[in-house]
C-alpha atoms as an extended CHARMM CRD file, in Angstrom:
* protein
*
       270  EXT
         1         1  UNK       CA             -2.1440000000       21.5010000000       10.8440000000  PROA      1               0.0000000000
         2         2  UNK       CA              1.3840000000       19.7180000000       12.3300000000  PROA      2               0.0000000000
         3         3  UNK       CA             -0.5190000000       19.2350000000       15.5230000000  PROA      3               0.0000000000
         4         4  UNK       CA             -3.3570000000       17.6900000000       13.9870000000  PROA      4               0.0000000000
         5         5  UNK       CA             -1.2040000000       15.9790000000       11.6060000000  PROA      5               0.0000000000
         6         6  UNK       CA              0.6120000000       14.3610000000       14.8170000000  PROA      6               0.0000000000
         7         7  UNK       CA             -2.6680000000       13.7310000000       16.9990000000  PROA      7               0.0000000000
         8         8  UNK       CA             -4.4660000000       11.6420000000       13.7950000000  PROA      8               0.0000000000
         9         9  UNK       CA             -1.5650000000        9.3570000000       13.2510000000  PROA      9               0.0000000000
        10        10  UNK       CA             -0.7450000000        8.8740000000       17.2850000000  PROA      10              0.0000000000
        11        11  UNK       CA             -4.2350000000        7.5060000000       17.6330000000  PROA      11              0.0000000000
        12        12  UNK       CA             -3.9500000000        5.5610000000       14.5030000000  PROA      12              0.0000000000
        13        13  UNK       CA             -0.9380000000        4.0260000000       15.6700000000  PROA      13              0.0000000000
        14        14  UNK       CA             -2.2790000000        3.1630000000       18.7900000000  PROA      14              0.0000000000
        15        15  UNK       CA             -5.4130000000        1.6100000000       17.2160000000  PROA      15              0.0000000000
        16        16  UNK       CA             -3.6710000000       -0.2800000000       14.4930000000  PROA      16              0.0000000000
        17        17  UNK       CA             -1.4950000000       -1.7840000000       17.2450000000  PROA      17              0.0000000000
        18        18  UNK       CA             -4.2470000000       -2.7180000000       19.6550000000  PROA      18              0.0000000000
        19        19  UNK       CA             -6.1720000000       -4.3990000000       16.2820000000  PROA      19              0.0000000000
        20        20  UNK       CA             -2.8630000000       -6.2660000000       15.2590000000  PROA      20              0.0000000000
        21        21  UNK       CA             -2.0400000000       -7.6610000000       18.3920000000  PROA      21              0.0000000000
        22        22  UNK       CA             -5.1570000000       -7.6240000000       20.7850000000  PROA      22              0.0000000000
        23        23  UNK       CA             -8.7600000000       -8.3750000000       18.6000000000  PROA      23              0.0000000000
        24        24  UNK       CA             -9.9920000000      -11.6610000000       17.8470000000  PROA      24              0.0000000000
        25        25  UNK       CA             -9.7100000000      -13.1430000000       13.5550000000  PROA      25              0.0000000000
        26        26  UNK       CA            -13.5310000000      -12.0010000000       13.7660000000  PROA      26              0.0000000000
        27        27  UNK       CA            -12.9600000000       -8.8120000000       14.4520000000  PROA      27              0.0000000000
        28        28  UNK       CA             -9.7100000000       -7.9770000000       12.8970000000  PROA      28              0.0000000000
        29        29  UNK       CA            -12.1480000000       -9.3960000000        9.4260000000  PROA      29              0.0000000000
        30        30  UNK       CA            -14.5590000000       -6.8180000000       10.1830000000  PROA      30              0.0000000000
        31        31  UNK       CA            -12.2710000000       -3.9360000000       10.4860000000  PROA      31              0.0000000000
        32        32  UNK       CA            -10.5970000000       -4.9540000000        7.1290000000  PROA      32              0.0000000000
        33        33  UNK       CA            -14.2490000000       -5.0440000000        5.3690000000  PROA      33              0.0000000000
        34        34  UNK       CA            -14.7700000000       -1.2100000000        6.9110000000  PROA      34              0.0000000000
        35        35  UNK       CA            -11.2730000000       -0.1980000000        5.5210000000  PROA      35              0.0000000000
        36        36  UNK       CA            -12.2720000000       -1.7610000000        1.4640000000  PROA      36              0.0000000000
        37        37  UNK       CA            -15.3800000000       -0.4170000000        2.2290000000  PROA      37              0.0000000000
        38        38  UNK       CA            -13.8380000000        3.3580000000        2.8040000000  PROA      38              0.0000000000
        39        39  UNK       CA            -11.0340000000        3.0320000000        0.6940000000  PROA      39              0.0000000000
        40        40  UNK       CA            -13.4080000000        1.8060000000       -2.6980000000  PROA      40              0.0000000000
        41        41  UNK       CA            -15.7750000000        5.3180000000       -1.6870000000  PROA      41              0.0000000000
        42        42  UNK       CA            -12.8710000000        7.2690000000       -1.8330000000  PROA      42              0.0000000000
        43        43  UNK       CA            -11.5330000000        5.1290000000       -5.0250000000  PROA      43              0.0000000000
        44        44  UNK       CA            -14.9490000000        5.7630000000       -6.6740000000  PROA      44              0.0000000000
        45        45  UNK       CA            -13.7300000000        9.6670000000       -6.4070000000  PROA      45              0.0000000000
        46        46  UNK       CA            -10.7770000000        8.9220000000       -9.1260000000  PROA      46              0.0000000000
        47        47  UNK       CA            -13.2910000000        7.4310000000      -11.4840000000  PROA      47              0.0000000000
        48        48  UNK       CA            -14.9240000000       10.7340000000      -11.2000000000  PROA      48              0.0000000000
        49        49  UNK       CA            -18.2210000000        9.1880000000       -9.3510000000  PROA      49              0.0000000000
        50        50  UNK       CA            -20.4250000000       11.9640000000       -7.8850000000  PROA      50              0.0000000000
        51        51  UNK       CA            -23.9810000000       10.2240000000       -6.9510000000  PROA      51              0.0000000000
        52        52  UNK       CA            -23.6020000000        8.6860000000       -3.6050000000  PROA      52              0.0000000000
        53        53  UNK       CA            -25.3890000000        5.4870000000       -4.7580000000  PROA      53              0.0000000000
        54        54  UNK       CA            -22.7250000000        5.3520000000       -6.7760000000  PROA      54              0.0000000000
        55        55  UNK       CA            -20.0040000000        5.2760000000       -4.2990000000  PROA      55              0.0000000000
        56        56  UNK       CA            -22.2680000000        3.6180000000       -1.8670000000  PROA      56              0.0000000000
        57        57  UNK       CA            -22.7940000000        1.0120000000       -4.5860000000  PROA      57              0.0000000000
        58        58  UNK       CA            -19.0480000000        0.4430000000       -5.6450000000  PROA      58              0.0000000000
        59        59  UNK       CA            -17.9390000000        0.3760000000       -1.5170000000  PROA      59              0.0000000000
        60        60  UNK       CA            -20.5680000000       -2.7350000000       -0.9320000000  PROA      60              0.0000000000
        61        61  UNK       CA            -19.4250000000       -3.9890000000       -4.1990000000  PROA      61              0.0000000000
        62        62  UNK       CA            -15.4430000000       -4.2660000000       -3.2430000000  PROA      62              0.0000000000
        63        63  UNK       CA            -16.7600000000       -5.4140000000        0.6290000000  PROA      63              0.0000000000
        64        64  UNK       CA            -18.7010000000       -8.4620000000       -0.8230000000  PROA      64              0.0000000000
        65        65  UNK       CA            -15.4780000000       -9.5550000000       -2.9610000000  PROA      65              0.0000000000
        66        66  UNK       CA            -13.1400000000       -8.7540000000       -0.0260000000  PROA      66              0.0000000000
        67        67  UNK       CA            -15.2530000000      -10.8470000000        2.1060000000  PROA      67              0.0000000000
        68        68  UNK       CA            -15.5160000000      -13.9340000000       -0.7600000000  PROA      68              0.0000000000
        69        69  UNK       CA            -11.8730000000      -13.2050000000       -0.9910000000  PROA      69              0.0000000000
        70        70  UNK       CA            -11.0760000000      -14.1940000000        3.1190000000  PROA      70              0.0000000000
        71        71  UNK       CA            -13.3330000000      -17.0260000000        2.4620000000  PROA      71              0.0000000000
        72        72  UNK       CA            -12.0440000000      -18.5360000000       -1.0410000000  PROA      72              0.0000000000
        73        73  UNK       CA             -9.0250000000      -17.0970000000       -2.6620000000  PROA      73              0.0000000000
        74        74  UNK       CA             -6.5550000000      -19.3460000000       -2.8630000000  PROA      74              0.0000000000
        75        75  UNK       CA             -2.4500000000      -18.3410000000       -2.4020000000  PROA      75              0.0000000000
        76        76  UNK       CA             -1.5110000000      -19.1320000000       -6.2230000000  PROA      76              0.0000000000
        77        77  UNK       CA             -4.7930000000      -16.3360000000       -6.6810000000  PROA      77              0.0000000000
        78        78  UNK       CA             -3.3430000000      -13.7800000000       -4.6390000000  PROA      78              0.0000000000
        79        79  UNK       CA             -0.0690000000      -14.4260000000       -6.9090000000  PROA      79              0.0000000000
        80        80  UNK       CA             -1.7270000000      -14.0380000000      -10.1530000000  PROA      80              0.0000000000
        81        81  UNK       CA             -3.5460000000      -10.9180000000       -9.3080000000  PROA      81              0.0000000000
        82        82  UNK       CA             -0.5840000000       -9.3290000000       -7.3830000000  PROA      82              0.0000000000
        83        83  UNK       CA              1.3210000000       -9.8760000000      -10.9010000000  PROA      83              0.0000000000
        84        84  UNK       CA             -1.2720000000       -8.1010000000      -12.9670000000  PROA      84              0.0000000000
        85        85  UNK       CA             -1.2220000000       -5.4380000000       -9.8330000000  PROA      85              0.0000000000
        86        86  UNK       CA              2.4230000000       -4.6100000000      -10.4410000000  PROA      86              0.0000000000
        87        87  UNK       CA              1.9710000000       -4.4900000000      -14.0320000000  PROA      87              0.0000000000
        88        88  UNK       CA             -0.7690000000       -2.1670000000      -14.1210000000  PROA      88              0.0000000000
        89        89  UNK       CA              1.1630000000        0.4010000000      -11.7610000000  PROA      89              0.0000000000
        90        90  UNK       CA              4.2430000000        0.3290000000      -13.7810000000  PROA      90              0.0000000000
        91        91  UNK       CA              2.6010000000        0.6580000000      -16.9990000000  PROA      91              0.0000000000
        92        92  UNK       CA              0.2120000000        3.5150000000      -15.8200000000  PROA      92              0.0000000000
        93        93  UNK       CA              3.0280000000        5.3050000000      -13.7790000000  PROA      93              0.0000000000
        94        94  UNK       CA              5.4100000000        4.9690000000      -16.9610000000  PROA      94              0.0000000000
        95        95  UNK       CA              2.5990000000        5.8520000000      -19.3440000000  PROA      95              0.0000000000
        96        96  UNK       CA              2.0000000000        9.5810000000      -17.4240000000  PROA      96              0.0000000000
        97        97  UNK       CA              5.5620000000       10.3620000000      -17.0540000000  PROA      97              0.0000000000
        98        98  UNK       CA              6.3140000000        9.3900000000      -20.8040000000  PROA      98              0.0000000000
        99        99  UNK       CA              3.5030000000       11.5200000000      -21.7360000000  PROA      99              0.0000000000
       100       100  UNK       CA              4.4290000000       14.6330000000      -19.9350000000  PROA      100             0.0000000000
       101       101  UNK       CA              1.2130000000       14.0600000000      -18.0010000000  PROA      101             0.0000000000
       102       102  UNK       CA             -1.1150000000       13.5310000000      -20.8760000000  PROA      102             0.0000000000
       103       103  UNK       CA             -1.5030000000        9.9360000000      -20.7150000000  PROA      103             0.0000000000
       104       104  UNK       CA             -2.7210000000        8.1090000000      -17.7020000000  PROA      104             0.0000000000
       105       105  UNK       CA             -5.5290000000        5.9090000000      -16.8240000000  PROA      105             0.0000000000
       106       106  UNK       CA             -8.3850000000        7.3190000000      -19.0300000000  PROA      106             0.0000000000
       107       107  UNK       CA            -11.2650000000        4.2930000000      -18.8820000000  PROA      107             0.0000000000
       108       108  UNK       CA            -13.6440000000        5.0770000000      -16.0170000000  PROA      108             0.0000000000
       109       109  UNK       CA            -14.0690000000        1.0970000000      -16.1580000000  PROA      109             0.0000000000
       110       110  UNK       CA            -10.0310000000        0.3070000000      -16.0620000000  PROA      110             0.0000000000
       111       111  UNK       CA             -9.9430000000        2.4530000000      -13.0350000000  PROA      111             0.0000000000
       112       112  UNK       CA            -12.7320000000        0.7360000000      -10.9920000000  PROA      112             0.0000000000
       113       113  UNK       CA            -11.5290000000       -1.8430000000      -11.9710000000  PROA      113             0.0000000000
       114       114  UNK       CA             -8.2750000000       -1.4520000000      -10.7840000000  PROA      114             0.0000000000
       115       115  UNK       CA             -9.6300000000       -0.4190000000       -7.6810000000  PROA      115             0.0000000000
       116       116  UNK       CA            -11.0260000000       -3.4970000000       -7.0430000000  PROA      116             0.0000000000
       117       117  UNK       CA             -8.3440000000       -5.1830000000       -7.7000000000  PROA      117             0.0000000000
       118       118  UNK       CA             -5.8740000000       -3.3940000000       -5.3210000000  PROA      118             0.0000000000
       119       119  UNK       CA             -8.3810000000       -3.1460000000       -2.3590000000  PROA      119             0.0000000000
       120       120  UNK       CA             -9.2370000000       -6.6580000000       -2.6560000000  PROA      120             0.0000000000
       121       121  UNK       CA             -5.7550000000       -7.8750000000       -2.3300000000  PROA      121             0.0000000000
       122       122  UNK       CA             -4.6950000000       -5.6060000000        0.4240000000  PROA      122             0.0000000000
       123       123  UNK       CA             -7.4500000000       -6.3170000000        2.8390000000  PROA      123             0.0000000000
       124       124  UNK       CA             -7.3300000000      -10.5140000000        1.8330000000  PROA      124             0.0000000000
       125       125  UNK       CA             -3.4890000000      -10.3040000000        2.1350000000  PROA      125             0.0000000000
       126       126  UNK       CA             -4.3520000000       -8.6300000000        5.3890000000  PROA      126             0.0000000000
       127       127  UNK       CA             -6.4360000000      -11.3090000000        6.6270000000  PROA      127             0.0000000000
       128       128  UNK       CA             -3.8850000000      -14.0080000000        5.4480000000  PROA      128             0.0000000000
       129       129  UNK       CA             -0.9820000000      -12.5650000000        6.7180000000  PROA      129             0.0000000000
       130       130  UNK       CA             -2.1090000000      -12.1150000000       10.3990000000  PROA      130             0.0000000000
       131       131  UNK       CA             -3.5090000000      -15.5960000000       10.2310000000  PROA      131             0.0000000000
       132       132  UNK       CA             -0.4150000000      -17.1030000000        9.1620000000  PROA      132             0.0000000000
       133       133  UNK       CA              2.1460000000      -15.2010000000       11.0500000000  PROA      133             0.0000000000
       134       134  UNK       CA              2.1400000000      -13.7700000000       14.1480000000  PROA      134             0.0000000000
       135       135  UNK       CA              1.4510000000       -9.4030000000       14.7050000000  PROA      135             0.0000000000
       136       136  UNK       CA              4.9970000000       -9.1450000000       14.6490000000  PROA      136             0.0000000000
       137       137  UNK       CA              5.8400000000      -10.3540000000       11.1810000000  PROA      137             0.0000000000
       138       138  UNK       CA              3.2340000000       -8.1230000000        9.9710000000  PROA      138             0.0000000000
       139       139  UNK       CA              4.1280000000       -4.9050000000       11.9810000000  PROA      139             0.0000000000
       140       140  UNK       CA              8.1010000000       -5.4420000000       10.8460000000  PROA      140             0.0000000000
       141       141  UNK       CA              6.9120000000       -5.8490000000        7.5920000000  PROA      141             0.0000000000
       142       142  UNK       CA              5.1720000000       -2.5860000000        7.7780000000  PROA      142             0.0000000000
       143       143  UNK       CA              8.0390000000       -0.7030000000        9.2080000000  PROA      143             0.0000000000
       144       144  UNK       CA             10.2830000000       -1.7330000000        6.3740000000  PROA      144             0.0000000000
       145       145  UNK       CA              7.6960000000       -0.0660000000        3.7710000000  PROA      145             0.0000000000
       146       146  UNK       CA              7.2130000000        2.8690000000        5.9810000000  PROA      146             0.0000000000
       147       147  UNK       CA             10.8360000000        3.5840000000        6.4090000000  PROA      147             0.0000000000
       148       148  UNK       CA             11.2300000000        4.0080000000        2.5220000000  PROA      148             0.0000000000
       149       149  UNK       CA              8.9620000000        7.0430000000        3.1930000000  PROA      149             0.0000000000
       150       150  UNK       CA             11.3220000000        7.9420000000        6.1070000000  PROA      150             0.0000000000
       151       151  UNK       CA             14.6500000000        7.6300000000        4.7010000000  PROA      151             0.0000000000
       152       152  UNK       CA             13.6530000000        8.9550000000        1.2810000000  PROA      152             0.0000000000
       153       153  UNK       CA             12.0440000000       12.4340000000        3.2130000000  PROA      153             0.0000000000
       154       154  UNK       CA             15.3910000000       13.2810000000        5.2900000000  PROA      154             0.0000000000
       155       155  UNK       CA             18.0530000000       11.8660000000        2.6570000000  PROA      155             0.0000000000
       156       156  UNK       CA             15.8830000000       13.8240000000       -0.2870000000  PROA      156             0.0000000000
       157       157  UNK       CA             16.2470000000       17.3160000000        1.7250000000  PROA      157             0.0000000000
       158       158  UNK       CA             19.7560000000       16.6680000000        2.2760000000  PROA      158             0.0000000000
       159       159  UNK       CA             20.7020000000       15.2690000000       -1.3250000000  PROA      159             0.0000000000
       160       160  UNK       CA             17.8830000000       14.9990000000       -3.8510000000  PROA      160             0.0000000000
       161       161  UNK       CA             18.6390000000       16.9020000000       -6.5520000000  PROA      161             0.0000000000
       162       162  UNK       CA             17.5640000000       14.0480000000       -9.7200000000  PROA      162             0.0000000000
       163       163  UNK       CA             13.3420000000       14.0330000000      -10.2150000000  PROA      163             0.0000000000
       164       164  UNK       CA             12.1140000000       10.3370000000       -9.8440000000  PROA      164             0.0000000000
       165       165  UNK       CA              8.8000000000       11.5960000000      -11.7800000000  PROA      165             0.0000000000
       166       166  UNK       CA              8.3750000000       15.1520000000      -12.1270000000  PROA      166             0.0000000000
       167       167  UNK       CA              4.9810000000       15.0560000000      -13.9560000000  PROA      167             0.0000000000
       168       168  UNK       CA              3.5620000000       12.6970000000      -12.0120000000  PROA      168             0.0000000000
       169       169  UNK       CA              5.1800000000       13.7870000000       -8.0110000000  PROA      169             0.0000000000
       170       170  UNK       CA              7.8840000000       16.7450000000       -8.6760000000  PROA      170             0.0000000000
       171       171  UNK       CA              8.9010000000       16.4940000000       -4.9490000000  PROA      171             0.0000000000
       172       172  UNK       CA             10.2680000000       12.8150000000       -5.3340000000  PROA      172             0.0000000000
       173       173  UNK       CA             13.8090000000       12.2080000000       -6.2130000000  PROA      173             0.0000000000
       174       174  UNK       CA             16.1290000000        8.9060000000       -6.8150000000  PROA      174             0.0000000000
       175       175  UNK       CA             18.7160000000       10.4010000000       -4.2320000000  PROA      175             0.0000000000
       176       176  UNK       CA             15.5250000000       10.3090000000       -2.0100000000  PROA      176             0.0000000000
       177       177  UNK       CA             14.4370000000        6.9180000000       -2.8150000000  PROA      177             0.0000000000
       178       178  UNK       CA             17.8820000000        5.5790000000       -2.8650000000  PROA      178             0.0000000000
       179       179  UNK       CA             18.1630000000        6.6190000000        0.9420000000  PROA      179             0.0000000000
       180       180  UNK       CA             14.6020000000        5.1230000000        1.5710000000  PROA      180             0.0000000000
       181       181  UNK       CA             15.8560000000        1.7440000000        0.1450000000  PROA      181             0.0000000000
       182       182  UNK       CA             19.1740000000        1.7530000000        2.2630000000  PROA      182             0.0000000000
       183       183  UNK       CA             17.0640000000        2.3500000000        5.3960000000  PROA      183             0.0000000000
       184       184  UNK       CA             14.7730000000        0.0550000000        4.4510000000  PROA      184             0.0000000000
       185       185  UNK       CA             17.4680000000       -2.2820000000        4.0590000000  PROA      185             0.0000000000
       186       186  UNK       CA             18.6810000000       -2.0830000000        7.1220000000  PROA      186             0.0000000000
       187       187  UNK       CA             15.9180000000       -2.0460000000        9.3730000000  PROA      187             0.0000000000
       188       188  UNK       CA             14.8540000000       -5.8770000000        6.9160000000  PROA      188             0.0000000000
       189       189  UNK       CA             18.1960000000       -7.1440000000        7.8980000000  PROA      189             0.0000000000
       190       190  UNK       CA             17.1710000000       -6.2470000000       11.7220000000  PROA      190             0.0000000000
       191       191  UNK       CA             13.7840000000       -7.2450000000       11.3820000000  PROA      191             0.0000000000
       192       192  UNK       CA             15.1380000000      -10.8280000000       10.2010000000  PROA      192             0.0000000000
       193       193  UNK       CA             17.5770000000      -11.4280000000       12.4390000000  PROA      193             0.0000000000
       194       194  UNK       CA             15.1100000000      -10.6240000000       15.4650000000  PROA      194             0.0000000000
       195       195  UNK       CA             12.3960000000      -12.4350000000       14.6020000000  PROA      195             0.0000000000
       196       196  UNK       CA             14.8090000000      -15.4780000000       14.1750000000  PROA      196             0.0000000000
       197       197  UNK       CA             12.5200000000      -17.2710000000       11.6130000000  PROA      197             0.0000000000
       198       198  UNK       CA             13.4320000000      -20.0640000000        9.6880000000  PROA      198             0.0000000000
       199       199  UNK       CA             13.8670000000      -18.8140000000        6.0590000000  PROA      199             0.0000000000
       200       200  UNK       CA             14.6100000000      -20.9320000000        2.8900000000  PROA      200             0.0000000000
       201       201  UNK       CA             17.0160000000      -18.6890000000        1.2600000000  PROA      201             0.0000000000
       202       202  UNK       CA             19.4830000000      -16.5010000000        2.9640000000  PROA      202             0.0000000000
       203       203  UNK       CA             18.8430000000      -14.0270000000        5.3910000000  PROA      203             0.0000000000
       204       204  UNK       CA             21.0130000000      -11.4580000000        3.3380000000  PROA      204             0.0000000000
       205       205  UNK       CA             18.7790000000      -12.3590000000       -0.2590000000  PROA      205             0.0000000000
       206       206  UNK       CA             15.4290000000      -12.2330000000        2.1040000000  PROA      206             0.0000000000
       207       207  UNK       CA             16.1620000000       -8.9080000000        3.4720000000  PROA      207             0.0000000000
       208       208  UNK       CA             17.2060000000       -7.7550000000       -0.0380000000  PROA      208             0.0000000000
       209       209  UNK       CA             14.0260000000       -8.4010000000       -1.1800000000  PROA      209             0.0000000000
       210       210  UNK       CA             11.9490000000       -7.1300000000        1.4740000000  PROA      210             0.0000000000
       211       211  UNK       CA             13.8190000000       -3.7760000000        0.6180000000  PROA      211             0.0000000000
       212       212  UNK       CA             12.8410000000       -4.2940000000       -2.6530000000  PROA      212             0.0000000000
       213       213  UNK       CA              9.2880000000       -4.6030000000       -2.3510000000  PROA      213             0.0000000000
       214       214  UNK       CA              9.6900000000       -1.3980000000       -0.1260000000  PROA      214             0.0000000000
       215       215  UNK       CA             10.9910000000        0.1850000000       -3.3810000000  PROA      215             0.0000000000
       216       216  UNK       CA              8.2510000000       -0.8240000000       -4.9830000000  PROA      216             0.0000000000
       217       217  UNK       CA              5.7320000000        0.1360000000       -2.6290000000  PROA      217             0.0000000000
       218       218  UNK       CA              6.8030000000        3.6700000000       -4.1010000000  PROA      218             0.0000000000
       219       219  UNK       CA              5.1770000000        3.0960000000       -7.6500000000  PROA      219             0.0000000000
       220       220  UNK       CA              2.1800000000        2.5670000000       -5.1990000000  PROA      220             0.0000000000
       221       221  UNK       CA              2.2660000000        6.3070000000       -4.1460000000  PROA      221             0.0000000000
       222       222  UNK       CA              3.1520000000        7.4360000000       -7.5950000000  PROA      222             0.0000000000
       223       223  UNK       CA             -0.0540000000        5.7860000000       -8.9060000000  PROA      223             0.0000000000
       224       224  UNK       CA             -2.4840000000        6.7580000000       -6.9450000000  PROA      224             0.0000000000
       225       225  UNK       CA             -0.8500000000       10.2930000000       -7.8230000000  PROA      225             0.0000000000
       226       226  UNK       CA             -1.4170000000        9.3510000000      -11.2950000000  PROA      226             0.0000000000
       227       227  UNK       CA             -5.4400000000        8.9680000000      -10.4240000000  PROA      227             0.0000000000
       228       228  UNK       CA             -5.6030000000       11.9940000000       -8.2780000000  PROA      228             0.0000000000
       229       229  UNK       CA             -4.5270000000       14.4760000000      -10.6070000000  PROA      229             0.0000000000
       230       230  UNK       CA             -6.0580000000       13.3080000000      -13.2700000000  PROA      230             0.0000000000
       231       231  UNK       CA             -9.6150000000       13.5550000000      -11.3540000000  PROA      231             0.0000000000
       232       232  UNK       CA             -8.4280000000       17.0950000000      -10.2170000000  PROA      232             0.0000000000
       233       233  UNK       CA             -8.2270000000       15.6240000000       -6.1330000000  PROA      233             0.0000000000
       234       234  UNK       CA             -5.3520000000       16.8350000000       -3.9960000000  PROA      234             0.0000000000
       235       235  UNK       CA             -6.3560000000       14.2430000000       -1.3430000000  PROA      235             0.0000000000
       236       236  UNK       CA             -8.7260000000       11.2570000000       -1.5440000000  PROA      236             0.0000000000
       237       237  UNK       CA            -10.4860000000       11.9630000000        1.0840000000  PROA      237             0.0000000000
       238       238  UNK       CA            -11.0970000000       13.7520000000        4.2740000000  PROA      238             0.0000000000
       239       239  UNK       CA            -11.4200000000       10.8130000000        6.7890000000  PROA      239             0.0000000000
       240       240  UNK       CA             -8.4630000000       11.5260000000        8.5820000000  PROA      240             0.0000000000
       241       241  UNK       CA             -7.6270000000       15.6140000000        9.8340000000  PROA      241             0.0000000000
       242       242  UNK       CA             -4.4600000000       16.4360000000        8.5780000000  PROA      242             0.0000000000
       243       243  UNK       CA             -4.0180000000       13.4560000000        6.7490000000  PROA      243             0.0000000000
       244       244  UNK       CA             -6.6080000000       13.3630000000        3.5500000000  PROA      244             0.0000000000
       245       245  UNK       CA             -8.3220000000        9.6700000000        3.0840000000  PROA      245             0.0000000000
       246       246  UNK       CA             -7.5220000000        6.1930000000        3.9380000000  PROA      246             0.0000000000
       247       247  UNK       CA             -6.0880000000        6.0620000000        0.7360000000  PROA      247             0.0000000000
       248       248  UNK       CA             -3.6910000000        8.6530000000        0.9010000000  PROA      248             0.0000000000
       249       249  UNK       CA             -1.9520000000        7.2760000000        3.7950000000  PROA      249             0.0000000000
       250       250  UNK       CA             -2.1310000000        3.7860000000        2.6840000000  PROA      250             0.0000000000
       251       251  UNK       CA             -1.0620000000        4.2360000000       -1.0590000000  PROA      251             0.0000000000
       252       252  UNK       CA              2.4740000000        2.6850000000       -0.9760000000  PROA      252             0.0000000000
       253       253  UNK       CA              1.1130000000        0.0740000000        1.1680000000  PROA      253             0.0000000000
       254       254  UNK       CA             -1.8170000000       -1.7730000000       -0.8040000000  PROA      254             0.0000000000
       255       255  UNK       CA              0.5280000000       -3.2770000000       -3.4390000000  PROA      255             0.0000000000
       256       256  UNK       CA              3.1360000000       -3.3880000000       -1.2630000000  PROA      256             0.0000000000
       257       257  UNK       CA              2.0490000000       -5.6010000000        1.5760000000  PROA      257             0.0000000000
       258       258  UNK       CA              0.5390000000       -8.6980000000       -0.9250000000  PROA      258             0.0000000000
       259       259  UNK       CA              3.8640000000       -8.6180000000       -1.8650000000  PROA      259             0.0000000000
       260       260  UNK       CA              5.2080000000       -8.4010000000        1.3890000000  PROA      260             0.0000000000
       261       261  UNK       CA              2.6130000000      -11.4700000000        2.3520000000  PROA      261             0.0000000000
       262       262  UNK       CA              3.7580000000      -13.9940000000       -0.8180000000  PROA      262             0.0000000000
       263       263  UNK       CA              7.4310000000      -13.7460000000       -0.0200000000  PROA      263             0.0000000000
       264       264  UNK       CA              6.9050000000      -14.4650000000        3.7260000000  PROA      264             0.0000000000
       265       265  UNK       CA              4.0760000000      -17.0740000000        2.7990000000  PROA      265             0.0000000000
       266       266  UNK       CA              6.9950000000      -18.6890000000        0.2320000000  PROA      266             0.0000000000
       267       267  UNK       CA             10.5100000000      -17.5690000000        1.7720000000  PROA      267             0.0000000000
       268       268  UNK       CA              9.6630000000      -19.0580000000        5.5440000000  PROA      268             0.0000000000
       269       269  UNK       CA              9.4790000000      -21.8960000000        7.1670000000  PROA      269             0.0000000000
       270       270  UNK       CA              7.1910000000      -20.7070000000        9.4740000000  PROA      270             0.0000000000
């Protein structure tokens, strides 16, 4: 399983890197409408969707908008929705650990719904960030969410002793995610510094809040938790060996990088 683990997420790595950096707006468009497509068929799975029209029908559905989206939605759009986003994840994540695990995200409508709405903003944020900033940017910015993950695995083993959520992920803990955020921290104060963009705050309260987000990107994980144990799922899918679904390995990152997009789209100069 390690190896296959490893092999999966080399190749994705090299992929995602050759997409970033090397493919034309056209194509880099067309591999983001694939992803929503996947990633609403495996969402359809937490609504508890079994006919394959069904899934079929709600992957074209969240395409269509993700492709109006690239065309139309405007930046004060992406705002508003990324709002209601955050809200939604905090109130559903609170809501299931309050309740001992009883209380979640009932409404097979609400959680389509919701699945819309974070799968449209990722893949549009996507599309907005590459064509505003260059690959770097973007892959920096995706190193500082991903090294919550890191610094949260190694400085959990060592000292995580105080559950983040125990009903909803009993591995986390906030010794774990502390460690995340301090790594996090210090890889946005790198990050900042070596891209040498022109901010308009400080880099110190930019790299703060980069962290931040990467904090946030957490409630992310915790959420789509939330939805797979209340369909009875231990991964979303089985797209990637070793790895589960598209959604499983991109959880902490689809409300974290429209959030990542709006402070680089309003903190730069660029």
């Amino acid at each position: 399983m390690l190896k296959q683990r490893v092999i999966t997420a080399v190749v994705l790595a090299v992929l995602a890197m050759l997409l970033l950096f090397k493919s034309s707006d056209g194509i880099w468009q067309g591999v983001l409408l694939l992803i929503a497509a996947v990633m609403a068929w495996e969402w359809a799975g937490f609504a508890r969707l079994k006919a394959v029209w069904q899934k079929v029908s709600f992957a074209l559905l969240v395409a269509l908008l993700v492709w109006l989206g690239m065309l139309w939605l405007p930046i004060e759009a992406i705002l508003a929705l990324t709002v209601i986003e955050c809200l939604l994840v905090v109130w559903v994540v609170l809501r299931y650990q309050q309740s001992q695990g009883q209380k979640g995200l009932e409404s097979t409508f609400l959680i389509l719904i919701s699945g819309v709405l974070a799968v449209v903003l990722f893949t549009v944020a996507l599309s907005q960030f590459r064509a505003e900033f260059s690959p770097w940017v973007i892959l920096l910015s995706l190193l500082v969410i991903w090294a919550v993950d890191t610094g949260a695995y190694f400085s959990g083993r060592r000292f995580g002793k105080t559950k983040l959520a125990q009903y909803v992920s009993p591995g986390k803990t906030w010794e774990g995610v502390w460690g995340g955020v301090a790594l996090a921290f210090v890889i946005s104060v790198m990050s900042v510094f070596w891209l040498s963009v022109e901010l308009r705050i400080s880099v110190g309260i930019f790299a703060v809040c980069l962290a931040l987000i990467a904090l946030f990107s957490v409630l992310g994980d915790l959420f789509e938790s939330v939805l797979k144990r209340q369909a009875g799922l231990k991964d979303s899918g089985h797209i990637l060996p070793g790895h589960g679904g598209l959604l499983d390995r991109g959880d902490s990152l689809l409300i974290a990088v429209p959030m990542m997009y709006l402070l680089w789209h309003f903190g730069s100069l660029a």
